[in-house]
C-alpha atoms as one frame of an Amber mdcrd trajectory, in Angstrom:
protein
 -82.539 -21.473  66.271 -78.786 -20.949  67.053 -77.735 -23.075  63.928 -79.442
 -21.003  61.389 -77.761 -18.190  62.899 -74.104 -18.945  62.074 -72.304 -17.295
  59.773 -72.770 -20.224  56.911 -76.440 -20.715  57.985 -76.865 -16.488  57.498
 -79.934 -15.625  56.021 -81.583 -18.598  56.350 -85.529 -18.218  57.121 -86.795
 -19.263  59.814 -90.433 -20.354  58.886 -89.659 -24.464  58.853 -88.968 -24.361
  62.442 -91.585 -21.478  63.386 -94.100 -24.170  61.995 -93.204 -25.581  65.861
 -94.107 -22.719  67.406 -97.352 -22.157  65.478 -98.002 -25.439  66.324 -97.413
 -24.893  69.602-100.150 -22.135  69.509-103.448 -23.005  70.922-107.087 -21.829
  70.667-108.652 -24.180  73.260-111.496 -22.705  74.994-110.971 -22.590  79.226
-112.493 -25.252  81.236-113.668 -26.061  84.691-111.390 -28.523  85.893-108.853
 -31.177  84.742-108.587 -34.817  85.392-106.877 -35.901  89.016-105.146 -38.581
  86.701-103.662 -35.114  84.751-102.999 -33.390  87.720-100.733 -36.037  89.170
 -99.063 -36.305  85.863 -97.810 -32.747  85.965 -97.256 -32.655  89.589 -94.871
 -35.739  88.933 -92.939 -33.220  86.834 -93.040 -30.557  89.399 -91.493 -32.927
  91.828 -88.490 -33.723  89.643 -87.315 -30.729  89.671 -84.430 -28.957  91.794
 -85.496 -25.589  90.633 -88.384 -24.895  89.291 -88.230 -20.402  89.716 -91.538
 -19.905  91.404 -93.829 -22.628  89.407 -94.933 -24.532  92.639 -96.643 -21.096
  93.469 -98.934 -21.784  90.503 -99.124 -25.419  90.504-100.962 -25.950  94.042
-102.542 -29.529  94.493-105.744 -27.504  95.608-106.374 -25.589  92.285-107.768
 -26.828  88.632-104.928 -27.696  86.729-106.295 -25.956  83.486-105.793 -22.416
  85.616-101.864 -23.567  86.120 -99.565 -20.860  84.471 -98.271 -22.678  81.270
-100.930 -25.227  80.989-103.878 -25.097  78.320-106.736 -27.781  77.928-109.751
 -28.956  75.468-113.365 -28.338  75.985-113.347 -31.810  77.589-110.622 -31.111
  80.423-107.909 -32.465  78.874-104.659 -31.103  79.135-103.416 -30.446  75.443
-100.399 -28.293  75.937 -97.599 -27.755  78.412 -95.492 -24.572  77.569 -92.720
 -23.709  80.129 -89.920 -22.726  77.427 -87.436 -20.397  78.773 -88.297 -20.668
  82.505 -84.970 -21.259  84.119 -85.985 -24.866  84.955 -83.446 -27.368  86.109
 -83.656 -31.086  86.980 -85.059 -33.971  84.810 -87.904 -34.500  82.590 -90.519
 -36.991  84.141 -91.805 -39.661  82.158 -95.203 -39.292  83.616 -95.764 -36.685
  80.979 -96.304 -39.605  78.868 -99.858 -40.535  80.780-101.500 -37.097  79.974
-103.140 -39.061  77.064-104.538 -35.894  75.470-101.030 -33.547  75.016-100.617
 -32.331  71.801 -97.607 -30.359  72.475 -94.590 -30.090  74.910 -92.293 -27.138
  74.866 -89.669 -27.666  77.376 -86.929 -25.477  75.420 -84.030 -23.073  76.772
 -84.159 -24.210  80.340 -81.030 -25.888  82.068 -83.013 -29.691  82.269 -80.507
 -32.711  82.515 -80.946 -36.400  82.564 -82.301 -38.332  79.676 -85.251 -37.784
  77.289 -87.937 -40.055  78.833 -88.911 -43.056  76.419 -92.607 -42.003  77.180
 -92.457 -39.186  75.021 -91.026 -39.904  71.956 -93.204 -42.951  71.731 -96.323
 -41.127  72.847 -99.835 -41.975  71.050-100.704 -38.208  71.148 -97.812 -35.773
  71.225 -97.487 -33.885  67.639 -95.058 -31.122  69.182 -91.870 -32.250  71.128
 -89.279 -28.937  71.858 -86.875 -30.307  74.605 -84.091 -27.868  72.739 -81.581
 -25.620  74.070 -81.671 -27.705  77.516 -78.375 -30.048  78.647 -80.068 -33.660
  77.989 -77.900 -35.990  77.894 -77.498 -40.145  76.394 -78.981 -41.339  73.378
 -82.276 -41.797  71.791 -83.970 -44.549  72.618 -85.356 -47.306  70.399 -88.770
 -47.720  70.048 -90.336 -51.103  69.907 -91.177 -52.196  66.097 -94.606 -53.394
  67.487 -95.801 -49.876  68.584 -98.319 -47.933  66.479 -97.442 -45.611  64.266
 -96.802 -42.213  66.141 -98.699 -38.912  65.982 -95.263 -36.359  66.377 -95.039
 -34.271  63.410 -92.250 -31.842  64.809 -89.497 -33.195  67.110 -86.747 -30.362
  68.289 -84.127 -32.046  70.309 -81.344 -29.713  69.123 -78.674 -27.911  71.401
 -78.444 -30.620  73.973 -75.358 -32.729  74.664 -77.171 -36.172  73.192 -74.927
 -38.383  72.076 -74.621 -41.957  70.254 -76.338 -43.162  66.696 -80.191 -42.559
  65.402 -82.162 -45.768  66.111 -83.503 -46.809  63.150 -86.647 -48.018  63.956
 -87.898 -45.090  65.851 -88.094 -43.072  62.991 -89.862 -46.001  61.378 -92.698
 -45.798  63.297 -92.944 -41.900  63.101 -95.046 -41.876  60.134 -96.509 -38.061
  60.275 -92.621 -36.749  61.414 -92.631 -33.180  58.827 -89.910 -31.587  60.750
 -86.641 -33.296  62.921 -84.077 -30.779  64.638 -80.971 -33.025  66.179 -78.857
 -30.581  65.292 -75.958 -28.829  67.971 -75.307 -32.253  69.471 -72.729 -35.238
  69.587 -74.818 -37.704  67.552 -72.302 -40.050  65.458 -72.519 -42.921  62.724
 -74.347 -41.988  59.175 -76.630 -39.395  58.363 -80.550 -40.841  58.521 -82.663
 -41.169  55.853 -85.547 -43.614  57.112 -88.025 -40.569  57.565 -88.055 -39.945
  53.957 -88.807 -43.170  53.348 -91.460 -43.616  56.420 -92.947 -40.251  56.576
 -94.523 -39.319  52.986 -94.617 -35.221  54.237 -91.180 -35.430  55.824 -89.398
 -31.678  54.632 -87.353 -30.044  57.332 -84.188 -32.495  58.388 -81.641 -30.314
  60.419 -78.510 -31.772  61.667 -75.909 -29.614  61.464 -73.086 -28.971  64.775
 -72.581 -33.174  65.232 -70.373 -35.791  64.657 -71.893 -37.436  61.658 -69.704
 -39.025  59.394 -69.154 -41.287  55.743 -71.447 -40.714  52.698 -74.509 -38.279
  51.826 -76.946 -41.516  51.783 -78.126 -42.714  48.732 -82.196 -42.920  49.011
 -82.476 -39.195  49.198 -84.702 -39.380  45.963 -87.532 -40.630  48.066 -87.446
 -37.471  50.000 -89.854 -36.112  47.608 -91.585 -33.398  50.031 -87.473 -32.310
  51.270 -87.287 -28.641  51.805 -84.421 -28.215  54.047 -81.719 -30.313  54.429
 -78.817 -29.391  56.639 -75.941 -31.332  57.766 -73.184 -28.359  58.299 -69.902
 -28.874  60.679 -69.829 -32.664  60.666 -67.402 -35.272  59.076 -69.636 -36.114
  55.995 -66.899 -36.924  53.288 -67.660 -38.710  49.438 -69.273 -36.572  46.530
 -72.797 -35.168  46.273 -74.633 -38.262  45.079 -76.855 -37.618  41.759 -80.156
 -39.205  44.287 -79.546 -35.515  46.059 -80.286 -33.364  42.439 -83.242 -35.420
  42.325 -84.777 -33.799  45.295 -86.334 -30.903  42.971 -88.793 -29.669  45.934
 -85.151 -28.443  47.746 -85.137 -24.921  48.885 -82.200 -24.589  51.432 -79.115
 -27.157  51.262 -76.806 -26.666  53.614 -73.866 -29.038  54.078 -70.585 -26.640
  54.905 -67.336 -27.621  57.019 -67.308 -31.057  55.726 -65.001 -33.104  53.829
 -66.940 -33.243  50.340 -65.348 -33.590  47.298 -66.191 -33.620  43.396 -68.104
 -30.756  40.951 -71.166 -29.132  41.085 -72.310 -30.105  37.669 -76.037 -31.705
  38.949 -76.740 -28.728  41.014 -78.868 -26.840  38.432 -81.500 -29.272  38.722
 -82.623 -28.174  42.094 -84.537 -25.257  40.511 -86.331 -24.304  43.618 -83.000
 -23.825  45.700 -83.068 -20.388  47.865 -80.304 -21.106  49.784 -77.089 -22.925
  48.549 -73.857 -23.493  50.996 -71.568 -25.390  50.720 -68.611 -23.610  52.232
 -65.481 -25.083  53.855 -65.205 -28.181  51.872 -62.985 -29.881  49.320 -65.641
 -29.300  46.041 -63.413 -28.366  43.088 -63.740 -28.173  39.127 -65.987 -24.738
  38.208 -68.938 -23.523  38.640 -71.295 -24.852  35.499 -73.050 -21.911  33.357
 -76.287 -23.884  34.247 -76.035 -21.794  37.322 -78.550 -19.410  35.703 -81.543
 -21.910  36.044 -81.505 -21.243  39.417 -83.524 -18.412  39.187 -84.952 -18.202
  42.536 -81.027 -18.340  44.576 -80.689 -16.065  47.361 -78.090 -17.232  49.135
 -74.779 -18.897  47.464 -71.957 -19.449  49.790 -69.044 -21.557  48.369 -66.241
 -20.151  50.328 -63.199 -21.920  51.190 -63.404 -24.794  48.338 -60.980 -25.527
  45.598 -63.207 -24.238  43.016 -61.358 -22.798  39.569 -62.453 -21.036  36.645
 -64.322 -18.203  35.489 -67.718 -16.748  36.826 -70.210 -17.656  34.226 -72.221
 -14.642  32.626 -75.294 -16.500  33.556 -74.812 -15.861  37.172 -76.431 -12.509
  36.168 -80.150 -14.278  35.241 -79.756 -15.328  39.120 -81.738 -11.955  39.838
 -82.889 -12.564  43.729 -78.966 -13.346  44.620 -78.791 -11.464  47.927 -75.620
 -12.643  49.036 -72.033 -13.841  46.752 -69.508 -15.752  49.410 -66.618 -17.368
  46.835 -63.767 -16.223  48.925 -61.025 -18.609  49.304 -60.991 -20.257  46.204
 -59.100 -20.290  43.015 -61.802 -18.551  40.707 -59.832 -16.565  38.234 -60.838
 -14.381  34.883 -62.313 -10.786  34.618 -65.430 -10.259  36.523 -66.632  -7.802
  33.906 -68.320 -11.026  32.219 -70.875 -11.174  35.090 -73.438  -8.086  34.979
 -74.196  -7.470  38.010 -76.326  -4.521  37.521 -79.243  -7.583  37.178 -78.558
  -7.976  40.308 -80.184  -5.362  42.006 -81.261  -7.547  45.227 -77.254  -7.872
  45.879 -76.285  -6.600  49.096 -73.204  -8.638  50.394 -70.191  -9.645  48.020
 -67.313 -11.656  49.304 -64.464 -11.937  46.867 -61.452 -12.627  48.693 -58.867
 -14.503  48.073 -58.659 -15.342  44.586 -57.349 -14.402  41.435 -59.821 -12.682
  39.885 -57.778 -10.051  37.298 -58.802  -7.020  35.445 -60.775  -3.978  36.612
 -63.293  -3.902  38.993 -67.056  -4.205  36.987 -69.001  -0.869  36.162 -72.024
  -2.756  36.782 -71.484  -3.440  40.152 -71.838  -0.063  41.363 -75.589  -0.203
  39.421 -76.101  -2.431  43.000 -77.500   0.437  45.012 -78.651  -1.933  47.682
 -75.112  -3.022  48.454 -73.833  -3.058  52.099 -70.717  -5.256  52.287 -68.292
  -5.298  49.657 -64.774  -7.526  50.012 -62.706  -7.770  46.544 -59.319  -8.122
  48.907 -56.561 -10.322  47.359 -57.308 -10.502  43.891 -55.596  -9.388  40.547
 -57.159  -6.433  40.181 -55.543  -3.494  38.746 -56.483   0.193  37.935 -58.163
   3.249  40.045 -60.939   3.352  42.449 -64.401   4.487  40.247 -65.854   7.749
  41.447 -68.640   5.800  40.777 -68.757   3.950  44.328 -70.106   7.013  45.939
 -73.936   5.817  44.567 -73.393   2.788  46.968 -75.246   4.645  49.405 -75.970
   1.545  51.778 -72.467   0.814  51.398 -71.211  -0.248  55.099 -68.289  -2.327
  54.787 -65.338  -1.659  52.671 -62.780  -4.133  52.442 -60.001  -3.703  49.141
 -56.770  -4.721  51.047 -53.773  -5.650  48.767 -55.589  -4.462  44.986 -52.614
  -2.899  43.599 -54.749   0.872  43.873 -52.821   3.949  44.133 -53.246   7.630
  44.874 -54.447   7.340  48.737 -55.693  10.920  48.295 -58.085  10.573  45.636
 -59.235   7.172  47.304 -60.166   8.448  50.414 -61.741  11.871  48.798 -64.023
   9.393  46.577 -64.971   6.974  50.096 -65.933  10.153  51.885 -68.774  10.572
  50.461 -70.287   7.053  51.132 -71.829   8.197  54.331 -73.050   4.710  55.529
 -69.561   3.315  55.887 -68.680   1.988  59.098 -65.405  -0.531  58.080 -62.855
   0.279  55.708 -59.529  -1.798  55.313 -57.772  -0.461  52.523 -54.072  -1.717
  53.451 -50.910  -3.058  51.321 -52.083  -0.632  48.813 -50.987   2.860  47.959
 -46.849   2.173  48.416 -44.684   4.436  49.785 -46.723   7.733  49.351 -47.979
  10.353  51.332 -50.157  10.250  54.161 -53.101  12.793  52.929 -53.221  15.946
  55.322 -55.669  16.833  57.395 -57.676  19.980  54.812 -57.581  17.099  52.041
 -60.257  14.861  53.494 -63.788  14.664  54.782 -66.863  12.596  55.558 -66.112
   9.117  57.378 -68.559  10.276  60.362 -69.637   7.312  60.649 -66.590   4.795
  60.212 -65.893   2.581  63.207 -62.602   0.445  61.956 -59.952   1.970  59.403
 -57.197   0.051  58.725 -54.104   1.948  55.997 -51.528  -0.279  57.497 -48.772
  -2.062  55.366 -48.240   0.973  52.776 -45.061   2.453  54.154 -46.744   5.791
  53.967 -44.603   9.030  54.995 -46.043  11.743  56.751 -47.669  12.087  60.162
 -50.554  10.645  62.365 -53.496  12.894  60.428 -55.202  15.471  62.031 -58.304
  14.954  60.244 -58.684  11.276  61.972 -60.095  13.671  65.016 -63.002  13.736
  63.116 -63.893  10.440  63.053 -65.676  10.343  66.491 -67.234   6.698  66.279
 -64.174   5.240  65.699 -62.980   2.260  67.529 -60.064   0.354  65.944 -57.179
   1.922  64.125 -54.426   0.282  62.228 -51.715   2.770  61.063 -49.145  -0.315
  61.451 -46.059  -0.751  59.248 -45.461   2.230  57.703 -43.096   5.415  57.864
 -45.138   7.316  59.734 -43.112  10.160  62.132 -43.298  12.538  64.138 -45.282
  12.695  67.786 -48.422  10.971  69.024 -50.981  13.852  68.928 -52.962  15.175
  71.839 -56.455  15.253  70.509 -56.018  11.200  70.109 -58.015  11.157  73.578
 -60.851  12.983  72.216 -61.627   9.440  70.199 -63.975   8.476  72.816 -64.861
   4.882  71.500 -61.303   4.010  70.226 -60.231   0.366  72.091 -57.596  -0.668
  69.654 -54.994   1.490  68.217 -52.450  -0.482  66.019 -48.975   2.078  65.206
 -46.483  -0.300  65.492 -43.411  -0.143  63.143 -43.450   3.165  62.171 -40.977
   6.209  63.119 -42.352   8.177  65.536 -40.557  10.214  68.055 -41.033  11.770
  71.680 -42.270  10.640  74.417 -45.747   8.407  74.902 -48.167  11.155  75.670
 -50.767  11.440  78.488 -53.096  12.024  76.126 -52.923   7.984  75.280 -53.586
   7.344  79.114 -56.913   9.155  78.612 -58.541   7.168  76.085 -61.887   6.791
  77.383 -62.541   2.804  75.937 -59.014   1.809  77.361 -59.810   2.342  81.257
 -63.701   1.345  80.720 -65.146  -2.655  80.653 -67.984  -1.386  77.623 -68.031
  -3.046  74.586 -68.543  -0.839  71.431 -71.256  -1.342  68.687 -71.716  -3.873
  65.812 -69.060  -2.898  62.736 -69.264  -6.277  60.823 -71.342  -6.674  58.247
 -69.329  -9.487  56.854 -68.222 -12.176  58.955 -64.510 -11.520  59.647 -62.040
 -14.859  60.244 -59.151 -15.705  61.391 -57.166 -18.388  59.243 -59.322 -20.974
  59.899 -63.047 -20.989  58.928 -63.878 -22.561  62.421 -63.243 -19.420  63.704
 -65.884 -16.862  62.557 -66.664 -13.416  64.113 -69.077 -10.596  63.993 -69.780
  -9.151  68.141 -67.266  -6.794  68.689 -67.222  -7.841  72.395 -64.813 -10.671
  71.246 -62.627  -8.133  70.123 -59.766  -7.196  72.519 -58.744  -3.515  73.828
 -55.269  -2.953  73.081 -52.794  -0.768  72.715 -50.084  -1.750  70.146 -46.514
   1.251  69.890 -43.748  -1.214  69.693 -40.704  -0.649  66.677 -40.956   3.045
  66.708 -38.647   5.458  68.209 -40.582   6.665  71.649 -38.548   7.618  74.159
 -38.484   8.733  78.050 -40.378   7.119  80.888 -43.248   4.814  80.879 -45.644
   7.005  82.065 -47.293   6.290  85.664 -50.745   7.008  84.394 -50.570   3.566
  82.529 -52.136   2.328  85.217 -55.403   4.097  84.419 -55.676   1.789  81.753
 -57.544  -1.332  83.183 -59.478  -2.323  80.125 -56.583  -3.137  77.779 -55.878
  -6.956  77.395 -52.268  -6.531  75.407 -49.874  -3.887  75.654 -47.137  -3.624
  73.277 -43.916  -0.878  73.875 -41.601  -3.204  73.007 -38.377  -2.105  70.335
 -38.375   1.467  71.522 -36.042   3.447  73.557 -37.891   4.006  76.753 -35.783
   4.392  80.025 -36.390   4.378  83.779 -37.930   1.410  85.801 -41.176  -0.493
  84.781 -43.752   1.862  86.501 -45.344   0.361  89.559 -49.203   1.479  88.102
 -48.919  -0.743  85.333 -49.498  -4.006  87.647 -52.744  -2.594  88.408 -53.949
  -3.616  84.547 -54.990  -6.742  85.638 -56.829  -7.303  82.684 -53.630  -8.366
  80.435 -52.876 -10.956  78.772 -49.688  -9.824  76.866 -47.327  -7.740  78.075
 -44.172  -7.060  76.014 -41.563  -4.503  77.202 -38.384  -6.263  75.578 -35.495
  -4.127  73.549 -35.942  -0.789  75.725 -33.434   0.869  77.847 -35.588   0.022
  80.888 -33.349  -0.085  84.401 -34.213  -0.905  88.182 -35.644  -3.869  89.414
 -38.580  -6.430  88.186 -41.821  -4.715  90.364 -43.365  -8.130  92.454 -46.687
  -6.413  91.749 -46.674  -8.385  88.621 -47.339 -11.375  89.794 -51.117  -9.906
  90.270 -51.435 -10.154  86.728 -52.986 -13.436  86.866 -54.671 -13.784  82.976
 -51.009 -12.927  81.625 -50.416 -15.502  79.077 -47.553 -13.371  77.565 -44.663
 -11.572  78.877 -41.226  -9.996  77.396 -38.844  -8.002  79.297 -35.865  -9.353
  77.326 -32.789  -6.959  76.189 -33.240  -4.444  78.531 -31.344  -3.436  81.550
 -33.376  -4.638  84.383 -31.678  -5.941  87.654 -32.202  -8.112  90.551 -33.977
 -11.460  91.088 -36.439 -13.193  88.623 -39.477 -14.090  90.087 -39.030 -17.930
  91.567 -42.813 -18.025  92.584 -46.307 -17.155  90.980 -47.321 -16.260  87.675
 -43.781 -14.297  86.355 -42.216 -17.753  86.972 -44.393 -19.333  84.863 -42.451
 -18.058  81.759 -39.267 -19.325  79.292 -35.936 -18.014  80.047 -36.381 -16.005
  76.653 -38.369 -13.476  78.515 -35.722 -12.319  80.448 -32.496 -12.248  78.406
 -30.426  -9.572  77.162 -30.549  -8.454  81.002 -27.043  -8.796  82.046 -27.965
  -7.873  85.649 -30.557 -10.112  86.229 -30.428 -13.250  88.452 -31.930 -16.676
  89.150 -31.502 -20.331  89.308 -32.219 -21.612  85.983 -29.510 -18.476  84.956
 -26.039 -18.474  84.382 -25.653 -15.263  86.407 -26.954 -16.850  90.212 -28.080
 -14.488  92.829 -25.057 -13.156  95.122 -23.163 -13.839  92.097 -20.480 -11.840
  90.563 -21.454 -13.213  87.047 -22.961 -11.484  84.447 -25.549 -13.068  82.036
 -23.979 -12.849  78.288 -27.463 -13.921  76.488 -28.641 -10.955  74.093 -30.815
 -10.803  71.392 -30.236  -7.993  68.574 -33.320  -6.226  68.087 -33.573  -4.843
  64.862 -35.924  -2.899  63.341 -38.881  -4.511  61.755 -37.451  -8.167  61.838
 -39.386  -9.203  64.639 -42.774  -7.398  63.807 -44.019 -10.482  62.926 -43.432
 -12.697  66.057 -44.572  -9.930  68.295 -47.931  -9.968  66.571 -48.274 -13.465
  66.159 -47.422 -13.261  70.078 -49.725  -9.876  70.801 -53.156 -12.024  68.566
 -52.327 -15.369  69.425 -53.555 -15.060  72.935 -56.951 -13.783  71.788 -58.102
 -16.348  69.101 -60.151 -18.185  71.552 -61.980 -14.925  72.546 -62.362 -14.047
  69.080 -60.156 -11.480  67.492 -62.018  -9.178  65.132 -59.975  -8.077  62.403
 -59.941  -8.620  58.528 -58.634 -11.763  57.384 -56.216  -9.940  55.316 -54.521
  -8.522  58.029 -54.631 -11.267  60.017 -53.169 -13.604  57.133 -50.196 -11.479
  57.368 -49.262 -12.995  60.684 -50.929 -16.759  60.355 -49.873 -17.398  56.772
């Protein structure tokens, strides 16, 4: 279900909720006929629908019911189950469902159904199976009245709906047999409740996460005795995990992350049957106790983005089925060389970033053979890379940005040889030497992101990145790089983003750039994440590269000549940066035909003639810079160039308008410049240039983003 499929919720299994579905399965034997009574019933739902994609075919008045495509009965002619999931469906639920006295389960689920959930249902004397999720129901849940028997349902799914309002208390009163409750994906407010523990003695799958819930983790959770999920993720819980919580020993996946929870973790060792622990993106602080060990059967620890200090206790090793390590964003500090990882030989993801973890990186972790995502970024580490990471043969994503290594030679000699690597950011390491030539290094076939920006390497744009014929995004940004775009960079079929901005290079933009195959094409390019990459807030998680934009990044170098006219070829690309060069001649006519953009930034060329109307097509623009240039003629009045700050458009003497000091017909000239030096700006034209795509989803290391958003 989407929840469990989040980032936080990762590797979650799915078998509480796929009890529904087995429930949902049916071995009734055929029958005869149904009921008229029935019939009516379901017909009643047939006629409140405004689309119902070919169903009324099927359900004719003149057939048995039983025969009806998504309808099963009993032996006696009773309709027991009514299974039209995923059928493009629209209109309301009827309430008449509610007389087919012998249904035993409803699955209603990812259609596009509106209106309210009918009263009828909930409440119903024989239901054990409700799955109205992934549907756009709307209001709240009704209450049932306290003098109704106690109800059959066993597994209600109401998740992914836009429900709103507080749970009423005595419906789950009465729902005595409730085992599994899915709200979660919703607007429900007010506390978080805990009546089904209380009422329901096999109650053990309470999901909630994606609402507005807010105050306390409830006190009472001890008399959730058969609890084996509990999750409560992106709400407003606040308070400390109350000690009635580490009483619920039979706990196998707690989730609470993207809350406001506070306090230690000191009680969590008692929940000795924990899988899956997150509780990411809160306030928790203090250190993580050395009775971490008892939790011997931990998969999953995620307690990213806290306040959490200290060292990692050695006893993490006796956590031996550990699959995946999130601590990034924290304040652990220490060596990790106390932790011996080669006992953890289920390891595969490790997520390390941002903290200040000192020393050398651990010999035992490259005993992890099964490891495919490995982030140490932003710590305190010191010394050389270990040959040794060549026997991570799974090894798929790389990610040591800013660790103090050296010798970018040697480096990339050792990471050739991990075959399986498809994302490597090794930036703000390595300063100020060499770029390695092109008969130094090999492997990499299968690497789809390399960033080496931030190292002020010298040198030139490598000949031996032609060999890397999967890659898609490429940051060589600030460093000395010089020298001439190469030719063969249009033989990088699946490149979309090329990042060379602040370096040194010379000549003209090449042709060769206007052939890029992913630049003038709408496809998206394969999965390259195998850790979820953010931008500076957690909110904002990414792995589909399809929310990554195609662009095309030169500015602060030394380019010069005409913008060439085969730009316009180029209809893919979303932000275009040739700002801070020394380009000349008028802004080419083709390159309003990239309607596509969203930033355009020209500013601190030589570039002469007039502004082209055309760009007014550009109707996603969000983003435009012309400024210190020498363009002439009227600024746009009307349409979407008017739409911009005066700041766009100065440093052009020659230019005119209203809201200018140099009118049209005038004999004025416009004295507003801007110096544009060299590097200062870099970071305002990025924050400018990613900005406009954080609520498509930029993909790109944190690391590298945290450059530009702090």
């Amino acid at each position: 279900m989407q929840p469990l499929s989040h980032t936080h919720m990762n590797g979650f299994p799915t078998h509480f909720f796929g009890l529904a579905l087995v429930l949902l399965v049916s071995l009734a034997s055929p029958t005869s006929s149904c009921t008229e009574q029935e019939k009516s019933s379901l017909l009643q739902l047939l006629a409140g629908l405004s689309c119902d994609h070919g169903l009324t075919a099927s359900w004719r008045s003149d057939t048995d019911c039983c025969t009806w495509e998504g309808i099963t009965c009993s032996p006696s002619r009773m309709v027991t189950d009514v299974s039209l999931a995923s059928r493009g469906l629209e209109g309301s639920i009827s309430p008449f469902l509610g007389n087919l006295t012998g249904l035993l389960r409803l699955n209603l689920s990812c259609n596009s159904l509106s209106g309210g959930l009918p009263l009828e249902l909930v409440s119903s004397s024989s239901i054990i199976v409700l799955d109205v999720s992934f549907n756009r129901l709307t209001g709240g849940l009704h209450e049932i009245p306290s003098s109704t028997p106690a109800q059959p349902l066993q597994v209600l799914n109401i998740s992914s709906n836009l429900f709103t309002g507080r749970f009423p208390s005595t419906t789950w009163e009465l729902m005595k047999n409730l085992v599994v409750l899915n709200a979660s994906t919703n607007s429900f407010t007010g506390n978080i409740p805990i009546t089904p523990c209380v009422s329901a003695p096999y109650f053990s799958v309470l999901e909630l996460s994606f609402n507005q819930f807010s105050g306390n983790i409830p006190h009472g959770l001890s008399n959730c005795s058969m609890l084996k999920l509990l999750s409560a993720g992106y709400n407003n819980l606040s308070g400390t995990l109350p000690d009635e919580l580490f009483s619920v020993t039979s706990l196998e996946h707690l989730s609470l992350p993207r809350n406001w929870l506070e306090g230690d973790l000191n009680g969590i060792s008692k929940l000795i049957n924990l899988i899956t622990l997150d509780l990411g993106a809160n306030k928790l602080s203090s250190n993580i106790p050395d009775s971490i060990g008892d939790l011997k059967r931990l998969e999953e620890l995620h307690l990213d983005h806290n306040n959490i200090s200290g060292e990692l206790p050695s006893t993490l090793s006796r956590c031996t089925n550990l699959i995946t390590i999130d601590l990034k964003n924290n304040n652990f500090s220490g060596e990790l060389t106390k932790v011996n990882f080669s006992s953890l030989s289920n390891l595969r993801k490790l997520d390390l970033l941002y903290n200040r973890f000192n020393g050398t990186i651990p010999e035992s972790l490259y005993s992890c053979n099964r490891l495919t995502a490995l982030r140490l970024s932003c710590n305190n580490f010191h010394g050389q890379l270990s040959e040794r990471i060549g026997s991570l043969k799974s090894l798929s994503f790389l990610s040591l940005v800013n660790s103090s290594l050296t010798n970018i030679t040697r480096t990339l000699q050792i990471l050739g040889s991990s075959r399986n690597l498809t994302t490597l950011l090794i930036g703000y390491n390595f300063k100020h030497e060499a770029m390695p030539e092109n008969d130094q290094i090999d492997g990499f076939e299968n690497l789809q992101l390399l960033a080496i920006d931030g190292c002020s390497l010298s040198g030139k744009i490598p000949q031996w990145l032609s060999k890397l014929t999967n890659l898609g995004v490429l940051f060589l940004n600030n460093n000395r790089l010089s020298g001439s775009i190469p030719d063969w960079i249009s033989s990088l079929n699946f490149l979309f983003y090329l990042d060379i901005t602040n370096n040194s290079l010379t000549g003209e933009i090449p042709s060769a750039l206007m052939d890029i195959a992913m630049l003038k094409s709408e496809k998206t390019t394969p999965n390259i994440f195998e850790l979820p990459v953010y931008s500076k807030s957690p909110s904002f998680q990414y792995l589909m590269p399809s929310a990554f934009p195609k662009v095309l990044n030169l500015g602060f170098n030394n380019f010069a000549g005409m913008i060439p006219e085969k730009i316009g070829q180029l209809k893919a690309v979303t932000s275009l940066n040739l700002s801070s060069n020394r380009l000349s001649g008028e802004i080419p006519g083709p390159i309003c035909n990239l309607t596509n953009l969203q930033v355009l930034d020209l500013s601190c060329n030589r570039l002469t003639g007039k502004i082209p109307a055309a760009l007014n097509n550009l109707h996603f623009l969000s983003r435009f810079n012309i400024s210190n240039n020498d363009l002439e003629g009227p600024i746009p009045t009307v349409g979407q160039l008017s739409t911009f700050p005066n700041s766009s458009y100065d440093g052009n003497p020659k230019l005119c308008g209203p809201m200018r000091a140099n009118h049209c017909g005038s004999t004025e000239a416009d004295k507003v410049s801007t110096v544009c030096t060299k590097g200062i700006a870099t970071e305002v034209i990025f924050a400018i240039a990613f900005g406009a795509f954080f609520i498509v989803g930029v993909l790109y290391d944190q690391i590298v983003l945290s450059r530009y958003f702090g």
